[in-house]
KEPA-474233 format. One record per residue (C-alpha): residue number from 1; x, y, z. Coordinates in steps of 0.5 Angstrom, whole numbers. Example, Ala and Ser with C-alpha at 12.3 -4.5 7.8 and 13.67 -1.06 7.14 Angstrom:
% KEPA-474233
{1 {25 -9 16}},
{2 {27 -2 14}},
% end
This chain:
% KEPA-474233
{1 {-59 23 31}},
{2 {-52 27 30}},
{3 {-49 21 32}},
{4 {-52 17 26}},
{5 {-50 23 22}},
{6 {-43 22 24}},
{7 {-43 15 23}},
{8 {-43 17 15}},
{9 {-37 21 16}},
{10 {-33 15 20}},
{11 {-30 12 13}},
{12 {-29 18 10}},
{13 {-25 21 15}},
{14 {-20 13 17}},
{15 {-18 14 9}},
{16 {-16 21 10}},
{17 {-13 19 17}},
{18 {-9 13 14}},
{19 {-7 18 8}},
{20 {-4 23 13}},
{21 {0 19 17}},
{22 {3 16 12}},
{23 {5 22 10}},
{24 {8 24 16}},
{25 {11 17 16}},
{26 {15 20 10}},
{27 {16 27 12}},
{28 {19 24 19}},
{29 {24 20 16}},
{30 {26 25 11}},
{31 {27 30 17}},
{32 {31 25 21}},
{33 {36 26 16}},
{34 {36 34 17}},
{35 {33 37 22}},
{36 {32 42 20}},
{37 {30 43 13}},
{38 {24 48 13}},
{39 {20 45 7}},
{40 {19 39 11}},
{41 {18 41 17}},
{42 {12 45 15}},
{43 {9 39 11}},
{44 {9 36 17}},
{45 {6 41 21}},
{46 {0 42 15}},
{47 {-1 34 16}},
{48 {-2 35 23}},
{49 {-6 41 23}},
{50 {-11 37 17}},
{51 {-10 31 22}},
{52 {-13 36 29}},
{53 {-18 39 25}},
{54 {-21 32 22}},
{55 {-21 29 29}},
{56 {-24 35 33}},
{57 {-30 34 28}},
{58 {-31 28 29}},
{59 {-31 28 36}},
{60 {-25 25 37}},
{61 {-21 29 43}},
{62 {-14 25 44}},
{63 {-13 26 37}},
{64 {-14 32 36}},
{65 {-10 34 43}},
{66 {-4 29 41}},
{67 {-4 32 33}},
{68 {-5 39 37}},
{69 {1 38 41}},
{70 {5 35 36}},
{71 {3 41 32}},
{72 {5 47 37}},
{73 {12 43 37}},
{74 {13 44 30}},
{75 {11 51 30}},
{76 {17 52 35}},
{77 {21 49 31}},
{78 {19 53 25}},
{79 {20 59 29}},
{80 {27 57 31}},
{81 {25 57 38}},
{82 {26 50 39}},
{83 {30 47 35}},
{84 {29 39 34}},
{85 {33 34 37}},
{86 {33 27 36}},
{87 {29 25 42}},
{88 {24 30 39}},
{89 {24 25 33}},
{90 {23 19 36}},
{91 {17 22 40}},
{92 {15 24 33}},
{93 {14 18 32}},
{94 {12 14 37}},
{95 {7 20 37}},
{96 {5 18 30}},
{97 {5 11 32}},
{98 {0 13 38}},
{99 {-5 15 31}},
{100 {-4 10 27}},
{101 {-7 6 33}},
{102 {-12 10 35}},
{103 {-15 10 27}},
{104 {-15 2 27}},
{105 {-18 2 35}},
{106 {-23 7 32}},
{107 {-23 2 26}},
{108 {-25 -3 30}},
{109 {-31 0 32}},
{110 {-28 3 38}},
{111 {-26 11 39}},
{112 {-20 14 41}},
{113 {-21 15 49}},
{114 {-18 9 51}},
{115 {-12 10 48}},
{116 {-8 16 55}},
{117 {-4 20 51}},
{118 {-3 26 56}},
{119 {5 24 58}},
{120 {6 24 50}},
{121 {3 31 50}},
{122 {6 34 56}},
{123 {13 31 53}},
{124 {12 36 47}},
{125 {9 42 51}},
{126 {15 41 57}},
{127 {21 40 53}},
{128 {25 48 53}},
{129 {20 54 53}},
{130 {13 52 52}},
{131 {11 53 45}},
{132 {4 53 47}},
{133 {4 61 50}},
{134 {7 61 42}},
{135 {1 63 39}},
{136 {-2 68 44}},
{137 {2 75 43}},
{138 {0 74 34}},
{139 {-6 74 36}},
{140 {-6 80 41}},
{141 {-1 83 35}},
{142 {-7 81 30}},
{143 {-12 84 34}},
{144 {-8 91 35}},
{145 {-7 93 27}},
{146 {-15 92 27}},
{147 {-17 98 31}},
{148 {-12 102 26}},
{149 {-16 98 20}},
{150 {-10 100 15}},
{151 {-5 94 17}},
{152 {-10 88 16}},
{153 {-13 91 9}},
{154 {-5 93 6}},
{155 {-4 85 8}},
{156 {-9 83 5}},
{157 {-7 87 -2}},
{158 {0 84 -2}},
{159 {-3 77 0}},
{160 {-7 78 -7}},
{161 {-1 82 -11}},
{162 {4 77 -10}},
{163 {-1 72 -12}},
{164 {-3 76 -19}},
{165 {4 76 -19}},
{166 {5 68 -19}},
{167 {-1 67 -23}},
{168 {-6 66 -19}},
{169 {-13 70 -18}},
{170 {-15 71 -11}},
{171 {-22 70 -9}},
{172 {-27 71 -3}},
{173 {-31 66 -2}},
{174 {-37 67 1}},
{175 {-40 60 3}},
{176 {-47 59 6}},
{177 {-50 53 9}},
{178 {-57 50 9}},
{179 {-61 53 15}},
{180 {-63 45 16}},
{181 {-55 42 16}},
{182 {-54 39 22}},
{183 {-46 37 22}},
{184 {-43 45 20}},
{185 {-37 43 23}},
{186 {-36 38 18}},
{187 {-39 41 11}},
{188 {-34 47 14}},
{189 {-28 42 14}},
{190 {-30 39 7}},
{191 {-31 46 4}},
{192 {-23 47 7}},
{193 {-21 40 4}},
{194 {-24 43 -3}},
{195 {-20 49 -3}},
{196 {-14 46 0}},
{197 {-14 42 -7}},
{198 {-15 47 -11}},
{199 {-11 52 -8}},
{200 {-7 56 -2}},
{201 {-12 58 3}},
{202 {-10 65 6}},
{203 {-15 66 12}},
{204 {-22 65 14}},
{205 {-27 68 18}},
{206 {-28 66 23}},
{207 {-22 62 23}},
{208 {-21 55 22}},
{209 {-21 54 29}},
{210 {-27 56 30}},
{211 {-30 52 24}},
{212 {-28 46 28}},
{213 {-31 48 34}},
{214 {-37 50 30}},
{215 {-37 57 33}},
{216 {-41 60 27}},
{217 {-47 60 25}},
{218 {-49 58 18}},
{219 {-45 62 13}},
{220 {-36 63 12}},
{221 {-32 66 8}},
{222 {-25 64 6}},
{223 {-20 67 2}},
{224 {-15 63 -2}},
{225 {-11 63 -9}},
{226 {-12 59 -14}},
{227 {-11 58 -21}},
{228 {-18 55 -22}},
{229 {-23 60 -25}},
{230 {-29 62 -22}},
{231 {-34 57 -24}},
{232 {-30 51 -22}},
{233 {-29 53 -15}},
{234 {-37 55 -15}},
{235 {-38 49 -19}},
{236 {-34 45 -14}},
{237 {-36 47 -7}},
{238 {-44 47 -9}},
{239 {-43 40 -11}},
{240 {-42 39 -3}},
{241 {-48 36 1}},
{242 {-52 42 6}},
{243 {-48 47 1}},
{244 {-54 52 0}},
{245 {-49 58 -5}},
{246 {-42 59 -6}},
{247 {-41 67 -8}},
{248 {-34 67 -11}},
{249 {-32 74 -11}},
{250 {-25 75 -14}},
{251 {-19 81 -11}},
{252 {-15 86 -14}},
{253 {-9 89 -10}},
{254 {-13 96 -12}},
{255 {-19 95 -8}},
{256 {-16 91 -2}},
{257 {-12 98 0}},
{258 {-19 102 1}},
{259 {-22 97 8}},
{260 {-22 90 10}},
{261 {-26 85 7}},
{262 {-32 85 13}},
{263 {-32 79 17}},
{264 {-38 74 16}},
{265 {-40 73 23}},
{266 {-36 77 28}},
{267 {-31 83 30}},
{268 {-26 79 33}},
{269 {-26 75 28}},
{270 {-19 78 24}},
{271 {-15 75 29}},
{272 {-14 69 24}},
{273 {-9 73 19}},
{274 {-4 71 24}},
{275 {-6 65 26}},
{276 {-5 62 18}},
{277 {-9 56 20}},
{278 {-9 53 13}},
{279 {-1 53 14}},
{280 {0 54 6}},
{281 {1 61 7}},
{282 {5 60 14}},
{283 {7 64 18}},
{284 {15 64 19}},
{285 {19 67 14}},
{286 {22 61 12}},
{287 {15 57 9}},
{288 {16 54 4}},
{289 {13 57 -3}},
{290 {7 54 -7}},
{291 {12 52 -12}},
{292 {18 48 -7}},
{293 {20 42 -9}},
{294 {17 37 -4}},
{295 {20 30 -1}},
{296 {19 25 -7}},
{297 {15 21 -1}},
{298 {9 24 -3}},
{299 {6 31 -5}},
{300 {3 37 -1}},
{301 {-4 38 -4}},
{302 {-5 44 -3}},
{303 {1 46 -8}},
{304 {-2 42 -13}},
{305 {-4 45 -20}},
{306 {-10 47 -24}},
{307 {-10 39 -27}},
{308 {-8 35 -21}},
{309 {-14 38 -18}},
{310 {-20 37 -23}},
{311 {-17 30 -24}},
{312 {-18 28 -16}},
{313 {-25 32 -17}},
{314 {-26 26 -22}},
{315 {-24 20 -18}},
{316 {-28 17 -12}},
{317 {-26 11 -7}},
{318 {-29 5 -8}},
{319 {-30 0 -1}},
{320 {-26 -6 -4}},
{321 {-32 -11 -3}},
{322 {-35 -7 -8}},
{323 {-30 -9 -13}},
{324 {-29 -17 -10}},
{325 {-37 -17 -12}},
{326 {-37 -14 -19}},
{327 {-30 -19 -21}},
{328 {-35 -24 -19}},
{329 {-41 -23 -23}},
{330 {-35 -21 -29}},
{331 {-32 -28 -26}},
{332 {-39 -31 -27}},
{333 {-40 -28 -34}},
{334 {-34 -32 -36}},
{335 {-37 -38 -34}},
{336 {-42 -37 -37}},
{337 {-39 -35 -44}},
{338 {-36 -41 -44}},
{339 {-42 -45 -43}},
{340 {-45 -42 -48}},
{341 {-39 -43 -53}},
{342 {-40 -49 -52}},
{343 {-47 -51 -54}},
{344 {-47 -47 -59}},
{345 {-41 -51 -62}},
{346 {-45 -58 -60}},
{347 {-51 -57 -63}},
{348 {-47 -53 -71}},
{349 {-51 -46 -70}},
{350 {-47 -42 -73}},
{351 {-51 -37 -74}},
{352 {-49 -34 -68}},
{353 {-41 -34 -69}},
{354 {-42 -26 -70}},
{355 {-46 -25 -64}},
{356 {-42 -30 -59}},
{357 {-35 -27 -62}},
{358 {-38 -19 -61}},
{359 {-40 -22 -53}},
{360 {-33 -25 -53}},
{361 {-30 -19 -54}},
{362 {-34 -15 -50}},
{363 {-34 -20 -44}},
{364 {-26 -19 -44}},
{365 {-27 -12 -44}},
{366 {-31 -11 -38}},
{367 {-26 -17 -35}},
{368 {-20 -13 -37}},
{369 {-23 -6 -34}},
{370 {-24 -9 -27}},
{371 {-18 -11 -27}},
{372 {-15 -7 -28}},
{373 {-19 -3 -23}},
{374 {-17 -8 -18}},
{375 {-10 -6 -20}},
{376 {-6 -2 -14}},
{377 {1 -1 -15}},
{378 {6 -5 -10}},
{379 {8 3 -6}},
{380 {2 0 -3}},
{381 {6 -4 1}},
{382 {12 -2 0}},
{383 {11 5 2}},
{384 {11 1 10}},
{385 {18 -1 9}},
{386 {23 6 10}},
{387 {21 6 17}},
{388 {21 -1 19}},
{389 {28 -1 17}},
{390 {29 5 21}},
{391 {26 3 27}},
{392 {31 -4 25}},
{393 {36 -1 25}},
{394 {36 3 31}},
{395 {34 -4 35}},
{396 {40 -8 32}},
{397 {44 -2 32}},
{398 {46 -3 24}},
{399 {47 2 19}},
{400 {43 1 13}},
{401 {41 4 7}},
{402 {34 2 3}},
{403 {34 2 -4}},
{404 {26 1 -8}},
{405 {25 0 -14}},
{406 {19 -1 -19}},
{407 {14 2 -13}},
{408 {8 4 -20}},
{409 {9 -5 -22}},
{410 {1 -6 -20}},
{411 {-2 -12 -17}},
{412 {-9 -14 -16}},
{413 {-11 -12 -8}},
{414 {-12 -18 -7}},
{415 {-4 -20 -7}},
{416 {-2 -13 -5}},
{417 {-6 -15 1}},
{418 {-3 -22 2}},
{419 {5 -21 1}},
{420 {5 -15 6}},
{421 {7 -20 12}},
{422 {11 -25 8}},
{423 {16 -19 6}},
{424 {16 -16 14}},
{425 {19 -23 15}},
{426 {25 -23 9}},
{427 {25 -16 11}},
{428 {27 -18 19}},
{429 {31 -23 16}},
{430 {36 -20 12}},
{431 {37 -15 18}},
{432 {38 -20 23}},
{433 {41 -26 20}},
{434 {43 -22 13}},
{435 {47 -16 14}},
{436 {53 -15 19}},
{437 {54 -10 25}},
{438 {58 -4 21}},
{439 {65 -6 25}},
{440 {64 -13 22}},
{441 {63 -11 15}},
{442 {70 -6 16}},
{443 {73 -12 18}},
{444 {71 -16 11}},
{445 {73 -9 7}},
{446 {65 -8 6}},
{447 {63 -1 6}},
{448 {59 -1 13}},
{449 {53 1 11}},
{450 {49 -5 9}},
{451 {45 -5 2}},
{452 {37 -7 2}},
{453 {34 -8 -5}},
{454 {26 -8 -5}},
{455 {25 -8 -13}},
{456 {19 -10 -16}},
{457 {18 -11 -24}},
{458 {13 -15 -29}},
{459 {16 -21 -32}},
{460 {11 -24 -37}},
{461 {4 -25 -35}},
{462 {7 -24 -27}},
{463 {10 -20 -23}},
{464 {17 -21 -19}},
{465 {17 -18 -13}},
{466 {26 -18 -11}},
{467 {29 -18 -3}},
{468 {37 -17 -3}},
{469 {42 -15 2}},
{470 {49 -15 1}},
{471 {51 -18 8}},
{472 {54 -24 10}},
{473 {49 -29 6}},
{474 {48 -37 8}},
{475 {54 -40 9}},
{476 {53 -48 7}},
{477 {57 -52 11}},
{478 {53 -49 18}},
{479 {47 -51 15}},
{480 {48 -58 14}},
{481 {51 -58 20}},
{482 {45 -56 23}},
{483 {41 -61 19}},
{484 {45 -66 21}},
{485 {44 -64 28}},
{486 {36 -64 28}},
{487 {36 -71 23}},
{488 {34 -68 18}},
{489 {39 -71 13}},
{490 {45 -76 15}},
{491 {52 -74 14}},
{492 {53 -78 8}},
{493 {46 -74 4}},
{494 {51 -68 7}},
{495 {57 -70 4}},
{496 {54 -70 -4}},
{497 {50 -65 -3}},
{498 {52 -58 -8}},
{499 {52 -51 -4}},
{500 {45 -49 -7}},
{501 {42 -56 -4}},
{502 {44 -55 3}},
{503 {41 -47 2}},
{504 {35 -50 1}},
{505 {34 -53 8}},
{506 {33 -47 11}},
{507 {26 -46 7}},
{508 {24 -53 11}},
{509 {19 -53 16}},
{510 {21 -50 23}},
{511 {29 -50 21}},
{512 {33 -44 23}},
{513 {39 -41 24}},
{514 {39 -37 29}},
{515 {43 -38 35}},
{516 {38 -36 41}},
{517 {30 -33 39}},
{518 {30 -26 40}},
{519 {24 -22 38}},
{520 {25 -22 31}},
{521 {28 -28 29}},
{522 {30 -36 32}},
{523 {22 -39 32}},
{524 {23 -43 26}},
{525 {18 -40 22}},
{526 {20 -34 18}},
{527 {22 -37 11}},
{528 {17 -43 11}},
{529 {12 -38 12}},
{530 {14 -34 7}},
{531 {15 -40 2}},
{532 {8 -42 4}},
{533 {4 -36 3}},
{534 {7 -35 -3}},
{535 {5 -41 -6}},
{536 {-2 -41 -4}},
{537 {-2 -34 -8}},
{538 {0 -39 -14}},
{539 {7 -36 -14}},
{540 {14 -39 -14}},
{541 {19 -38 -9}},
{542 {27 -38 -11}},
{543 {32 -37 -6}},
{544 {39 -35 -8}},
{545 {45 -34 -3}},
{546 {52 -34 -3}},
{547 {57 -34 4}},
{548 {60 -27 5}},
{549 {55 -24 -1}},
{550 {49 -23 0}},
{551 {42 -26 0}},
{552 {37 -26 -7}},
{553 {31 -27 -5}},
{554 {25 -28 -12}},
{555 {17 -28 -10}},
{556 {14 -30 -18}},
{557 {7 -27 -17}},
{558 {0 -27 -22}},
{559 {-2 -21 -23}},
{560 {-9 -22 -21}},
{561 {-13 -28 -16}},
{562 {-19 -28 -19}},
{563 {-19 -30 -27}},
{564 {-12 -34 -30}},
{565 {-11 -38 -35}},
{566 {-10 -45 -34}},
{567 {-9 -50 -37}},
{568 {-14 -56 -38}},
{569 {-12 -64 -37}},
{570 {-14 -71 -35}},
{571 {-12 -76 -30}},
{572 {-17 -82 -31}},
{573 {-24 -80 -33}},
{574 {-23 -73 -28}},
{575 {-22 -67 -31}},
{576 {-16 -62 -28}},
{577 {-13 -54 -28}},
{578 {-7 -52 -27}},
{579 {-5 -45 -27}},
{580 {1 -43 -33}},
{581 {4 -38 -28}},
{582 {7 -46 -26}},
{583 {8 -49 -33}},
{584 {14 -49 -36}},
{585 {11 -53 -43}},
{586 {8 -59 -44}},
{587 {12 -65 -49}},
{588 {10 -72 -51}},
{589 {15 -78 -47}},
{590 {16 -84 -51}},
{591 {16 -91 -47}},
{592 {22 -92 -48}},
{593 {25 -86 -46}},
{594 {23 -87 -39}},
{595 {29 -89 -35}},
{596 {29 -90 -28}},
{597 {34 -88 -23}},
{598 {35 -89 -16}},
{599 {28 -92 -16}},
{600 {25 -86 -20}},
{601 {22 -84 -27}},
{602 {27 -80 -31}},
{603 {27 -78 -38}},
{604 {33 -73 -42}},
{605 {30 -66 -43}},
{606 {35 -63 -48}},
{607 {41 -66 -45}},
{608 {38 -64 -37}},
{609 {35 -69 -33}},
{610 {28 -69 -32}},
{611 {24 -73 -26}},
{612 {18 -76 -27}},
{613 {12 -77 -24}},
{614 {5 -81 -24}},
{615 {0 -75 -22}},
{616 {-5 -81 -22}},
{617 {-2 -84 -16}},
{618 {0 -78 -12}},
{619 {-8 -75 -13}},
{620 {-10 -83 -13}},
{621 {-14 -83 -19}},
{622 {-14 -89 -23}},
{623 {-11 -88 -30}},
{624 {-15 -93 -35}},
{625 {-10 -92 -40}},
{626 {-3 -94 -36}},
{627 {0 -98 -42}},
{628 {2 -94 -48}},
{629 {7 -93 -52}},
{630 {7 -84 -52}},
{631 {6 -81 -45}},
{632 {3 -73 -45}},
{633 {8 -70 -39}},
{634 {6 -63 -36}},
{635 {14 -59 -34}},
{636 {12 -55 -28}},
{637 {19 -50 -25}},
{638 {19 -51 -18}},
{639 {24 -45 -14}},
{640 {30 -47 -19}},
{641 {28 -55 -20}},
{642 {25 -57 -27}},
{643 {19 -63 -25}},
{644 {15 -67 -30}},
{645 {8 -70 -29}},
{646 {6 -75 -33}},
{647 {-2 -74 -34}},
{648 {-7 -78 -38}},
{649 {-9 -72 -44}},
{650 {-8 -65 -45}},
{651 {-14 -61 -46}},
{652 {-11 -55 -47}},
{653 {-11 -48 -44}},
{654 {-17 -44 -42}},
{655 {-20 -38 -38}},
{656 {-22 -40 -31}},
{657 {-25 -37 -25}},
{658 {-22 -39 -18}},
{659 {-27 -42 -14}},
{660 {-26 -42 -6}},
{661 {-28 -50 -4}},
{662 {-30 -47 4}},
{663 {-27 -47 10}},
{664 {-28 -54 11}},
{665 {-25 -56 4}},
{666 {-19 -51 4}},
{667 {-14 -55 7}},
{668 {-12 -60 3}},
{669 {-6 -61 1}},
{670 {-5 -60 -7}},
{671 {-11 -57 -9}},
{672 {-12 -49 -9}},
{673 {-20 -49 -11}},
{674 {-24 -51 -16}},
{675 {-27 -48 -23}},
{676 {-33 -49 -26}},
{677 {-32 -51 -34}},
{678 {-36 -50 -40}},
{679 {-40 -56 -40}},
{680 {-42 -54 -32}},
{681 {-38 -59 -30}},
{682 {-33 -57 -24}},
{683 {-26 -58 -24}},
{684 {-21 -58 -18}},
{685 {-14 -53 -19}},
{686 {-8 -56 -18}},
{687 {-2 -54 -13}},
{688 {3 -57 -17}},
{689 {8 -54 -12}},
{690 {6 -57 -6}},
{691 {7 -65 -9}},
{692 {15 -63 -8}},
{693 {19 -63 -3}},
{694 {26 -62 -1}},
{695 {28 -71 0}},
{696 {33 -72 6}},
% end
């Protein structure tokens, strides 16, 4: 029965998992570059300590003894008894890698217990004086003061004057559970969360400790500074599940000189002051205020204001399948707007113009609010990216500076979801291949650290997500010459081709530059894959480099996967999509304007030369209306190259739903998926980037 309970809890506890090592991922980097910045050092250490009590309550004990040995390292650095060294910085963070593979083994239905982590805790403990007999002599000196009785309570009354000084009431909480609550330890460590939101936590008793171990019966109490009001913290802790009552009892310096608050379980209970196991109000002369600046990495939560903390009470997590099933039915609303429309249209009612304006409208509202709710911004993805160039760099021995820009630019899950992979082979890319050793970059006059640009920027109704670095670029002569070796083309193709033709080889198909494969490169599949997973995605992809320059690397991305606007045409009797994320315009050809050249169809399109093909000869429909004297052609941009596709008829743009065509259909060349119209009938989407190639 516990067990079932539990379960509950389990995904709850992996996104507030996935959040903290997130956090301690930024914290990290930002504490390599100065070891011995307090504020940081102290983030980190109340991470590690939020992340020890999550898993100790769920039961996951290697967890919770690696974030507890982590935890005593950083309490002796706090004390300035060990200061940090850089291989306690990579343990740091080979231990939080270790986390960040047990949350995706307990993800996976696994646990913990098959992950040994008692080398790593025996590294954090072993190194210098032993941090873990730290915490016993504050106890012993907590305990002594208690006999006495003053030296508690005077503590207490400066704890409760300095937060009346800063603003804030101080509170006693005295929390009671249900007598029929079966998992106390976890309704403890969420009324602790809580409270972390709204304010700094003083102390509890019993201790947090004890909490997690569930060493009390059914009732706490916790002391905490916030600038929330009584009635908010009540109102905000007995909306937790098995919470019976929260007495809110608010403090004054005066009345805190007279005795010590009464422990709600036991005497030996005022040993927790000392330990400070909510570690806002730490121990170490050094913590850092409630107001410090912070990292801009993220933000400590229990620092955060009044507002802040009332906004996170209103915002829930919503598991992503939800969302895909509500864009569905919102996709089938659509649909089914539009056939209505068009009966309506067909049979002249025009009684029901009003009506079907007012459910256009609101069908578009609903439309737009769910997507709006699928919207996540690209941080998402990007926020991975400082440590994989950290751990980069130290592989290859380069020095290189990461620069993110547009981190809010949203995009739909979906698309977040996917680009992730393809930015990790750019990003492996520019720092093999495109960005120097720091003595090869002196001797070109660069400075020796590298320069690598992640920045993403709306652009239309898409997104552009931009890779560039400042390093040796793709020289254009070793690429034909590698060409040519390989019999992609011939000496004399290589001859006549521009600088940018020979770049674009490297996006052919198993093609690479790399002199021997390593572990990051060489194998011939980093930039086709990229270009290929951005094109499924219905996005472009442009690639612009120059020798000793740089790299450009631009992914022209749709805002959301699930409803675009095409548009609508006709090759013989069958009815086409395409989505206008594609389509640069639409003109009208002349017969006599077609030219052909080297065997193809060509026109002039404003002074530039257009090529030209037949879509019905590359879908193999037949085109019952081959002869005329006027040809509608659909301009489509590919990377930088401008094709046209004559078609039969243009029927114009349309909202439509992207229907996956199966796993069976999925792999057709050329086709995206399919589309119900108006009429009921289905229409397949076109892949206008696949019927390119570069010619050798």
């Amino acid at each position: 029965m516990a067990d079932m309970d539990m379960s509950q809890y389990l995904g709850a506890f992996l996104d507030e998992t996935d959040d903290n090592v997130q956090r301690l991922d930024d914290y990290l980097l930002a504490l390599e570059k100065n070891m011995v910045d307090m504020d940081v050092i102290n983030e980190i250490f109340r991470a590690a300590h939020t992340l020890k009590g999550m898993a100790g309550t769920m039961g996951f004990t290697n967890m919770m003894g690696l974030t507890h040995a982590m935890e005593d390292r950083l309490d002796a650095a706090r004390k300035g008894t060990r200061p940090l060294t850089e291989n306690d910085m990579n343990l740091l963070f080979k231990g939080l890698d270790t986390l960040q593979e047990m949350a995706d083994s307990i993800r996976g239905g696994g646990n913990d217990a098959n992950i040994d982590v008692s080398d790593m805790v025996h590294a954090f403990r072993n190194e210098g004086p032993a941090p873990a007999a730290a915490p016993a002599p504050a106890q012993a000196e907590a305990a002594a003061p208690a006999a006495g009785g003053n030296a508690p309570a005077s503590e207490d009354a400066e704890w409760v004057k300095s937060s009346n000084d800063e603003g804030k009431s101080a509170y006693e909480i005295h929390v009671i559970l249900s007598q029929s609550c079966l998992l106390k330890a976890a309704r403890a460590y969420m009324v602790v969360n809580r409270l972390e939101e709204l304010g700094e936590i003083h102390k509890a008793i019993p201790s947090t400790e004890a909490l997690e171990k569930e060493e009390f019966e059914f009732d706490f109490k916790i002391f905490v500074s916030t600038t929330a009001s009584a009635d908010e913290v009540k109102a905000t802790l007995e909306k937790i599940g098995d919470v019976q009552t929260a007495e809110v009892k608010e403090l004054k310096a005066e009345d805190m000189t007279a005795s010590a608050p009464a422990p709600a379980q036991q005497e030996a209970a005022p040993a927790a002051p000392a330990q400070v196991e909510a570690p806002a109000a730490a121990p170490a002369p050094a913590a850092a205020p409630a107001g410090a600046p912070k990292p801009a990495a993220a933000a400590a939560p229990a620092a955060a204001p009044k507002k802040d903390a009332k906004k996170a009470a209103q915002t829930v997590r919503v598991d992503i399948g939800r969302l895909d099933k509500l864009m569905n039915l919102v996709g089938e609303l659509v649909i089914s707007r539009a056939r209505i429309e068009r009966l309506v249209q067909e049979a002249r009612l025009r009684q029901f113009d009003e009506t079907l304006s007012q459910l256009g409208r609101i069908s578009g509202d609903i439309q737009e609010l769910v997507t709006k709710l699928r919207m996540v911004p690209v941080s998402f993805t990007f926020d991975r990216f400082p440590r994989l160039i950290r751990d980069l760099s130290k592989t290859l021995n380069k020095n290189v500076e990461l620069v993110l820009e547009g981190e809010d630019t949203e995009l739909d899950r979906t698309v977040i979801d996917e680009i992730g992979d393809p930015m990790v082979h750019l990003i492996r890319n520019s720092m093999d291949h495109g960005i120097e050793h720091p003595d090869e970059r002196k001797a070109l006059g660069k400075p020796e650290k590298g320069i690598l640009k992640i920045a993403a920027y709306q652009e239309g109704s898409g997104v552009v997500i931009e890779v560039s670095d400042d390093g040796a670029g793709i020289d254009p002569e070793r690429v034909k010459q590698k060409a040519i070796e390989r019999g992609i083309i011939t000496e004399d193709r290589a001859a006549i081709m521009s600088d940018d033709e020979a770049t674009q080889i490297v996006l052919l198909p198993g093609f690479s530059m790399a002199k021997q494969v390593t572990d990051l490169s060489g194998r011939g599949v980093g930039m086709d894959a990229v270009k290929t997973k951005v094109e499924q995605l219905g996005g472009q992809f442009d690639l612009v480099s120059k020798k000793n320059e740089g790299t450009h690397v631009y992914i022209r991305l749709p805002l959301t996967l699930a409803i675009v606007l095409s548009l609508l045409i006709k090759v013989g009797n069958e009815t086409y999509a395409i989505s206008l994320e594609n389509v640069e315009e639409t003109i009208m050809v002349r017969k006599e304007n077609i030219k052909t050249v080297h065997g193809e169809p060509t026109t002039l399109l404003r002074g530039e030369v257009l090529s030209l093909n037949i879509l019905g000869d590359i879908l193999g429909t037949e085109d019952l209306e081959r002869d005329k004297d006027e040809y509608p052609v659909v301009v489509v941009k590919i990377g930088k190259n401008k094709i046209g596709f004559i078609v039969s008829q243009l029927i114009g743009q349309q909202e439509i739903v992207i229907k996956s065509l199966g796993k069976f259909l999925s792999k057709i060349d050329g086709i995206t998926g399919g589309t119900i119209l108006g009429d009921g009938n289905v229409a397949l989407i076109l892949d206008v980037a696949s019927f390119y190639s570069t010619k050798g």
